[in-house]
N, C-alpha and C positions, 0 to 999 in steps of 0.2 A: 397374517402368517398362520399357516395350520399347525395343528398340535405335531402332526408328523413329521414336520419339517424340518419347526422349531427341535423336536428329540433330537432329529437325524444331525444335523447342527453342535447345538451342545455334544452329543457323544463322539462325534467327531473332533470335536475343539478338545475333548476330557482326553480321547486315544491318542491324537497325534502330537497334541503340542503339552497336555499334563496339565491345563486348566481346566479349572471347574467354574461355569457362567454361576454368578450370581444373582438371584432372581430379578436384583435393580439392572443388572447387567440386559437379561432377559426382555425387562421393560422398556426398555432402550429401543433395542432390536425392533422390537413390536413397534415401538412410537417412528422409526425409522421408514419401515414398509408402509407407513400411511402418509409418509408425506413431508415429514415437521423437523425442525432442530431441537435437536434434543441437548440439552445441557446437563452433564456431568462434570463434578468436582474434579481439578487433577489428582490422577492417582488412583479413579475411578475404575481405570481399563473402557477407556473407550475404543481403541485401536480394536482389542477381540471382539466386546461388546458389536459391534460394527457387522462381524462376520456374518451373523446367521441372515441379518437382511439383506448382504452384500451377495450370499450365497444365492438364496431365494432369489433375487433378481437375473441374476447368472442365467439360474438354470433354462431361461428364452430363448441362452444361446444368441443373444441380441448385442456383449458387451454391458459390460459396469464398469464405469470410470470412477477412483478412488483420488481424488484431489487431497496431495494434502500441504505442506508449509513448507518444503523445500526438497531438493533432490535425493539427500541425505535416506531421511524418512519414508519418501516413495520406497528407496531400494529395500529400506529396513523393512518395511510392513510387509513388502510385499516375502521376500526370503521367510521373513518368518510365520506369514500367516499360510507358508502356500501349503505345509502339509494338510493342515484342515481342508482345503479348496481341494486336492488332490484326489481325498478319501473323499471325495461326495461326487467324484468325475467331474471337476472341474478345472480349468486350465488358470494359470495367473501368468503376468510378467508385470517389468517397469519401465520406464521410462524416462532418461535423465538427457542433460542439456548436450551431453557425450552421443546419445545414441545416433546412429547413421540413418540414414532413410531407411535401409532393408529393415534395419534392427526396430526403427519405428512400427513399419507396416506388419512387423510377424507384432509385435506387441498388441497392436490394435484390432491383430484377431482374435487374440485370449479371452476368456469368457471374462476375467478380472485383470484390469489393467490398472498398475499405482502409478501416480503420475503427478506435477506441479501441473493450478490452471495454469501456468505461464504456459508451460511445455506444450499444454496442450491447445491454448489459443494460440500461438505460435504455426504449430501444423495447422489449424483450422484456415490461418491466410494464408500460407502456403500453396497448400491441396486451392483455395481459392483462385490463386493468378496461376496454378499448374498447365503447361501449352496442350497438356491432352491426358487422362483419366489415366494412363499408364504410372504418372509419378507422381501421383498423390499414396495418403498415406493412411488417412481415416476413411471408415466405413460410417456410412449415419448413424449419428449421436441418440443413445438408448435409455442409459439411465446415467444418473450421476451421486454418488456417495458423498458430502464435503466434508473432512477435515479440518479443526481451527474456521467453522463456517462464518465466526463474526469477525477473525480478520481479513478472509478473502470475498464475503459478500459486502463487508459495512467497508472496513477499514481501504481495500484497496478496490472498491466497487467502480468508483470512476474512471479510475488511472487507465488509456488506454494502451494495447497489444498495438506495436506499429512494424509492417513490412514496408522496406524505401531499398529505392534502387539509386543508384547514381545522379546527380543533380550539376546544376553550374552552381550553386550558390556558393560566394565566396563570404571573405570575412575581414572585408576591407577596412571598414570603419571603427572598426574593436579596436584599434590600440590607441587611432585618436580619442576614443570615446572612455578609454581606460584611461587614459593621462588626464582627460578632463575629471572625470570624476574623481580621481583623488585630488585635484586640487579642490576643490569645491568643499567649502565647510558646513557640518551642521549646524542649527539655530541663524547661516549670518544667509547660505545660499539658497539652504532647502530645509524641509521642514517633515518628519515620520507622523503621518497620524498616530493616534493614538493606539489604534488595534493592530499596527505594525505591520500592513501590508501596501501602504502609501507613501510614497514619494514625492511631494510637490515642488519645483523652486523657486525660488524668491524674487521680485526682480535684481535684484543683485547679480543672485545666479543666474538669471539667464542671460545676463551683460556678461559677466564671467565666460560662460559656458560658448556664447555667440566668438567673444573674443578668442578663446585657447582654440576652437574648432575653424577660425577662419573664413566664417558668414556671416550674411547682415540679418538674417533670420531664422532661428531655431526652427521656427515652427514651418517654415517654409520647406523645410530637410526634413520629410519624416522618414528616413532612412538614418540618419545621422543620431536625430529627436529620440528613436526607438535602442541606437545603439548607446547612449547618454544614462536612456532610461535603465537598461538593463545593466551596465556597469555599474549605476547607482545600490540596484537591488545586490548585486552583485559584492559590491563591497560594507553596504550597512545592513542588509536586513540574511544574509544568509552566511551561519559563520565555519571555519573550520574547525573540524573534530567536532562541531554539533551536530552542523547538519551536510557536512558532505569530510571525505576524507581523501588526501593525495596522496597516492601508494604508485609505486612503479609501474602501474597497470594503468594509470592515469586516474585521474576526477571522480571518485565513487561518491556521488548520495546516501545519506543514511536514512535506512526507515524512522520514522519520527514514534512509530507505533513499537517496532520490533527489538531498536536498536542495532542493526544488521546494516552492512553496507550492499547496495542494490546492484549490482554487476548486471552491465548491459540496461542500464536506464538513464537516460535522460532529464534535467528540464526542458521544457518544449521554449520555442518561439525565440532562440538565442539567448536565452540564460545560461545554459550551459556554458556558451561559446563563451560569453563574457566570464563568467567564475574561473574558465581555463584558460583565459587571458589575465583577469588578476593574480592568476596564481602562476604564471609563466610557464603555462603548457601550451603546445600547439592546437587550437581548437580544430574541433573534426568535424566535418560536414553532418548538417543534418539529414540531408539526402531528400528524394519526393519522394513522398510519401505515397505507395501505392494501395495498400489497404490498410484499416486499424478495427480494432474491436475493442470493447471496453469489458471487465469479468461479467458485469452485471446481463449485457447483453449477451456474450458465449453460454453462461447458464443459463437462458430463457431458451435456446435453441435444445435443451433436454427436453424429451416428452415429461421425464420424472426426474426430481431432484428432491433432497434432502442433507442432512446435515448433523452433524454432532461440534460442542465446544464445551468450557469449562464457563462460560461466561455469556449467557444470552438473553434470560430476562429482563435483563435494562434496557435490550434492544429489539425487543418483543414486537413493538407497532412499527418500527422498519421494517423488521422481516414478513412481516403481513401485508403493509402495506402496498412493498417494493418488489414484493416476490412471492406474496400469495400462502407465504410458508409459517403455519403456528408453531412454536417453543411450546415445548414441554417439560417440563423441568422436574428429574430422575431424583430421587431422594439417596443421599450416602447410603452405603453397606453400611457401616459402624458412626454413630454420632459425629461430628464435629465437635472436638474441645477446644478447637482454636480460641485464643483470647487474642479480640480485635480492640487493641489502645485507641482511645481517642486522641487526633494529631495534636503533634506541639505547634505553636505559631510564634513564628521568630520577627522581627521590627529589619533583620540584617542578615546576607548570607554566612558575615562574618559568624555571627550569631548562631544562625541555623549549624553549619560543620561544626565548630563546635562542643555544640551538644552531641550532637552526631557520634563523634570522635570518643566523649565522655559516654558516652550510652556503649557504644563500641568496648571500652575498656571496663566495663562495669560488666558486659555479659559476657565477654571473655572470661572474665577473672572466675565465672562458675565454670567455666569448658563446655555453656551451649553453643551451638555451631548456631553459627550466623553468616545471612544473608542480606547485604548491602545492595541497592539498586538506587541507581541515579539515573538523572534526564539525556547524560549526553557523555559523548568520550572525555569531555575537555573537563568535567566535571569528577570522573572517577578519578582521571589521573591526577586532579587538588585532592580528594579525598585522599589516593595509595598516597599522595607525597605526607600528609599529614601524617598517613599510619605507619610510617618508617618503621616503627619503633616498634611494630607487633607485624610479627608473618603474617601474611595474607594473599589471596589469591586473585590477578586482577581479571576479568573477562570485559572486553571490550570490541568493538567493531578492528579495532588492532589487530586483535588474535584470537576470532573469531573460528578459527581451526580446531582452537582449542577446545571447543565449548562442551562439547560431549563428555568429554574427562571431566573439567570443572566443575560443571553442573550436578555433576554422578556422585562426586565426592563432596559434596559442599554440605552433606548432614552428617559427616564424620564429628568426634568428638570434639570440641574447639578447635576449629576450624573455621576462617573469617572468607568469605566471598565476596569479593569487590564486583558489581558487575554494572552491566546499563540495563535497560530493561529485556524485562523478562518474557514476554509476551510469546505464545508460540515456540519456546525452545523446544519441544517436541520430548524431553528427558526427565522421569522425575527423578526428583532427591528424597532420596532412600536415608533414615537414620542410621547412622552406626551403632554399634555396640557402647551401650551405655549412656546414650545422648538423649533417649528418652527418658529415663530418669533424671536427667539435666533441663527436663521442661520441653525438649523439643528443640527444631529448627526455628530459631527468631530471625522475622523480615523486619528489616528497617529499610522504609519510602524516603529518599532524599527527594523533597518535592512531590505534588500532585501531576500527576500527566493528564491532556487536554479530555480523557475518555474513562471516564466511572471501572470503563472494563478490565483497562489496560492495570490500574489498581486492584482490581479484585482477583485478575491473574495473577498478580503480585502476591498477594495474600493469601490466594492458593495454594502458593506454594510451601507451606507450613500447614500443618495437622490434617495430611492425608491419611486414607484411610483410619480415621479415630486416632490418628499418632496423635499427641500434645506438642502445644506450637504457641506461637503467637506474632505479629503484628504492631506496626505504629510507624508513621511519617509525622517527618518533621519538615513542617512549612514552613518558608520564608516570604516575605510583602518584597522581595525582592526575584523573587525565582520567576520567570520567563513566563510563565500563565497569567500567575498575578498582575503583575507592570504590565500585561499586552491588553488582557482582558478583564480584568477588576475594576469597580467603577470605584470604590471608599475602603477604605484598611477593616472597615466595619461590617463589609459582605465577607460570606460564608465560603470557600473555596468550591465546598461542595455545587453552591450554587452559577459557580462559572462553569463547571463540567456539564450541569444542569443545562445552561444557556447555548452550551457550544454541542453539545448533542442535539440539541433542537437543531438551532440554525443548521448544522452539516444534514440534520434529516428536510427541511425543507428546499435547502437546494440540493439533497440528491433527485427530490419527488421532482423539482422544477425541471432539472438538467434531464431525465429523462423524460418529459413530454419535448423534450427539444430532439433528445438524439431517435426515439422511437421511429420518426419518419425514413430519418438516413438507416436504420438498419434493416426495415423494410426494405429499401432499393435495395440494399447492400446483400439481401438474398433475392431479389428479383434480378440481377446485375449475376449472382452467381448461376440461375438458372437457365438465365437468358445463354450464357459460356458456354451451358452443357451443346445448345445448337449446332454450335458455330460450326464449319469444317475444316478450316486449316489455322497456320499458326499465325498469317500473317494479319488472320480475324482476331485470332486472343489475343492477340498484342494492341491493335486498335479500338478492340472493346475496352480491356485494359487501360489503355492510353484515355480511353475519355472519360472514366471512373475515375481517374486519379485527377486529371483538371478539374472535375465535379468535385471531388474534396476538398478539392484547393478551392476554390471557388466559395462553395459552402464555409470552409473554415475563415476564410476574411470576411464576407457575409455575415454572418455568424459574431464575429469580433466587434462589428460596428454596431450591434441590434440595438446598443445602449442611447446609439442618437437617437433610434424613433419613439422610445418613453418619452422622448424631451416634447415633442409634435404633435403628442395625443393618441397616437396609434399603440396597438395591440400587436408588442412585438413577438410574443410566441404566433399567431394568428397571421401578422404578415409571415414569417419566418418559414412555416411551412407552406404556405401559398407558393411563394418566391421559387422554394426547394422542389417542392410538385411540378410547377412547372419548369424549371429547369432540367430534374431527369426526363419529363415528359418529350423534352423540345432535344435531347441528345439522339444524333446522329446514328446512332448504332450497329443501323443495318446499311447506312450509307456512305462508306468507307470515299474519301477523297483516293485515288490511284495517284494522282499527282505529288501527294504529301506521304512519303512513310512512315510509319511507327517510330516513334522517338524512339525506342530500346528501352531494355533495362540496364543494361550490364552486370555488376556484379547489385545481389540483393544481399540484404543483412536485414535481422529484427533487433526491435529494442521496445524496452518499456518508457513510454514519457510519463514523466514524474503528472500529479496531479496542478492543476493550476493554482500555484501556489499561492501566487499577488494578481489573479484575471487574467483574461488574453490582454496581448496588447492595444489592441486597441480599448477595450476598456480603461487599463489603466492609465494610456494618456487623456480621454477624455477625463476620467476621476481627477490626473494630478491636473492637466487645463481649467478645471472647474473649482478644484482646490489655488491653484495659482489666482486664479480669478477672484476668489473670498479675499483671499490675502490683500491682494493688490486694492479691493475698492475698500477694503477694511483701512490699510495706510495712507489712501490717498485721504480716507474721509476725515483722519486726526486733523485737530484743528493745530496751526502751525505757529509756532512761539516766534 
């Protein structure tokens, strides 16, 4: 960035909007236009910070995409940064899940567009399966700004964007497969590994399970086998108010990261179907799937990206190594006085609440405002019920409407905030009058969360800007991390966040040498489109792209039997794939056979593969069944 630009910039931000950059602000900017994510403390002003490289890029005249954490914040940032943009002849808009095509397409010609990736991988498949260049909506992708960049590159990096149209797929075997599963007991039919993403059953159960279902063979039904499996997942390993919530709108998932309920997403492969069967909703088709794209891959399609968050050190050799992008890490305007307590560790949850409860009414009793964060809904609402007895304010994926107010107010003078996690609420919390000299805003961690970061956002959010604050979680050997993933009561919690940030960084590195080749096609497939001349070619090109995914994706599900054989399944995997788009049809349309259609199209987000594709997981629980069985048969017999 040049010195005249950087001026041009700041005096611009000083005239219109009444801030003054701060030189760490400044250094931001700069670490910005070269490429990296920059991490800044909350409360930093990363949003302005942001501008002068956001500006700089603009001025190509090429389009700058500002990605940030939800629709909300798009419209905010963009309203209020746009006088600055203004004064330097620049254009902005935004972009929300409301906007109409028209209103998209003027949007995407602004020099500065604010916008969710959702929104904007969304139009990316769109503008893809479009019958002709008239009603699409983006112009090619220039630069890209991220917002919250380690929860939308790390945290939701895999989860794929998915465009489906109408399908036959019905959802026959759900309600037998729901009645089977509730009768089936743990420890007598089926067995949870240890890490809580396996389901095995026992021979018992599958004499059970053979009987309620009305065949002489489970395994013989893998249509039946698959719908058994996911009602199982369905009723033991995914609970309500943790991890999904049932509101009039139907079946919402909760971010495990955000605490926020996911409207318009998905579990994939018929979980969903099964959770909206045990929970006596009408399950909804999943539909065929005609294109998907994953965040990881939409950002690779920018010639230039970068990034800002409050939290990216920890994930310093992801970002390098998955995205080429170094962290730079901005030092505070004013000291940090935050005091960071070291955790209590509790034998019971009973235990953990509490203390909890007793620390609650201990820093009440001085009138510093306090902040409460827990793992899940079902958790805050045990906390509010304990705290009858002292006002407080609850935030949860419940009334999640609310947050903006809550969140605003929550460093008022004694004042208690009940909330779930805190990650990405896009708001800070300002002290009130007099609550500094009361020590600050104090965060109390109920539980450690699966991600170092997710914690240190937490922690954030007390002694911004040099305010005074402090910190402390209080762990329990019973809390959800621990029991899933702790080997002895004598390991460190720290060191299971340790272990579980590895393992998620080596299968993100793995799962993208697997999808790299499909997204290859998946722009040689788009270019191939631009050719065509009529509709009834983009519908058949179309039409063979989408059996190619399907294809790929069962492909792809089984890769776990050729480990078993000695073969090099990423090696065959794209052989197979190569030559399968190689041998598609493309240019040689059957006249006899029409284009299936679309009909009506919808997007959605499928949740991340929570317990593996299906097929993996019936070979895992077949192979687990298998230990069992030759493990019982081999007890010698009294």
């Amino acid at each position: 960035m040049s010195q005249d630009t950087l001026a041009a910039a700041r005096e611009s931000i000083a005239h219109s909007l009444g801030l003054h950059l701060y030189p760490v602000q400044l250094r931001a900017a700069e670490a910005l236009l070269t490429g990296k994510i920059v991490e800044m403390q909350t409360g930093e002003g990363k949003t302005v910070a942001a501008v002068p490289a956001i500006a700089t890029l603009a001025h190509e005249r090429r389009g700058v995409h500002v990605w940030t954490a939800n629709d909300y914040l798009a419209a905010r940032d963009a309203a209020w940064m746009a006088p600055a943009y203004q004064a330097l002849g620049l254009t902005v808009a935004s972009i929300s899940q409301h906007s109409t095509p028209a209103q998209r397409h003027a949007a995407y010609r602004a020099d500065v567009t604010y916008l969710t990736p959702h929104e904007c991988g969304f139009d990316y498949l769109r503008d893809s399966i479009a019958l002709h260049p008239g009603l699409t909506v983006q112009r090619p992708f220039h630069a890209v700004v991220i917002d919250e960049a380690d929860s939308i590159l790390i945290d939701e990096a895999r989860i794929p964007l998915v465009i489906a149209s109408e399908s036959s797929q019905h959802a026959e075997h759900l309600p037998a497969a729901d009645l089977a599963a509730r009768a089936l007991l743990r420890h007598v039919h089926f067995h949870i590994e240890s890490d809580g993403q396996i389901i095995h059953l026992t021979d018992p159960g599958i004499d059970l399970a053979e009987s309620l279902l009305a065949i002489p063979n489970l395994y013989d039904n893998p249509d039946l086998l698959h719908a058994l499996q996911n009602a199982l997942h369905a009723h033991h390993l995914l609970r309500r108010d943790v991890h999904y919530l049932v509101t009039p709108a139907g079946l919402l998932p909760i971010d495990d990261y955000k605490g926020r309920t996911m409207r318009d997403r998905r579990w994939p492969a018929g979980l969903h179907a099964a959770l909206e069967t045990k929970e006596g909703l009408p399950p909804r088709r999943e539909g065929r799937i005609l294109s998907a794209v994953t965040l990881q891959h939409l950002t690779a399609l920018y010639p230039f990206a970068c990034g800002m968050t409050g939290t990216a050190a920890s994930q310093a050799d992801e970002f390098r190594l998955v995205y080429g992008l170094e962290v730079e890490v901005v030092p505070t305007h004013r000291p940090n006085i935050r005091i960071d307590h070291p955790d209590r560790l509790f034998r019971s949850k009973a235990a953990q609440h509490q203390a909890v409860i007793a620390a609650i009414e201990a820093i009440h009793a001085t009138g510093q405002p306090l902040l409460v964060a827990t793992r899940s809904v079902e958790e805050s609402q045990q906390l509010s019920a304990l705290l009858g007895h002292l006002p407080h304010h609850l935030l949860n994926a419940k009334n999640e409407a609310e947050e903006a107010t809550v969140i605003a107010r929550a460093g008022e003078l004694g004042r208690i905030t009940l909330s779930t996690n805190m990650a990405g609420r896009g708001v800070d919390i300002v002290l009130g009058p007099g609550a500094a000299q009361r020590g600050g805003l104090a965060v109390v961690g109920v539980g450690r969360n699966k991600s170092r970061r997710i914690d240190n956002q937490l922690r954030g959010r007390a002694g911004r800007q040099g305010d005074p604050g402090c910190s402390r979680f209080f762990v329990s050997y019973q809390d959800d991390l621990i029991t899933t993933y702790l080997g002895t009561a004598e390991e460190n919690p720290d060191d299971v966040q340790r272990m579980l940030e590895g393992r998620h960084l080596d299968l993100r590195l793995r799962l993208r040498k697997y999808e790299h080749i499909l997204e290859a096609q998946r722009l040689l497939h788009a270019q191939q489109r631009l050719t065509l001349d009529t509709e009834a070619d983009l519908l058949h090109h179309d039409d063979l792209w989408s059996q190619h995914l399907e294809c790929v994706t069962q492909y792809r599900a089984g890769l776990h039997f050729l480990s078993y054989s000695g073969a090099d399944p990423l090696r065959e995997y794209l052989r197979v794939v190569h030559k399968w788009f190689s041998e598609l049809p493309f240019q040689q349309p059957d006249p006899s056979v029409g284009p299936l259609g679309r009909g009506a199209t919808w997007t959605y987000l499928s949740t991340d593969q929570p317990f593996g594709t299906p097929f993996s997981r019936l070979l895992r629980s077949m192979l687990a069944t298998l230990r069992v069985t030759m493990k019982e048969r081999s007890r010698p017999k009294v």
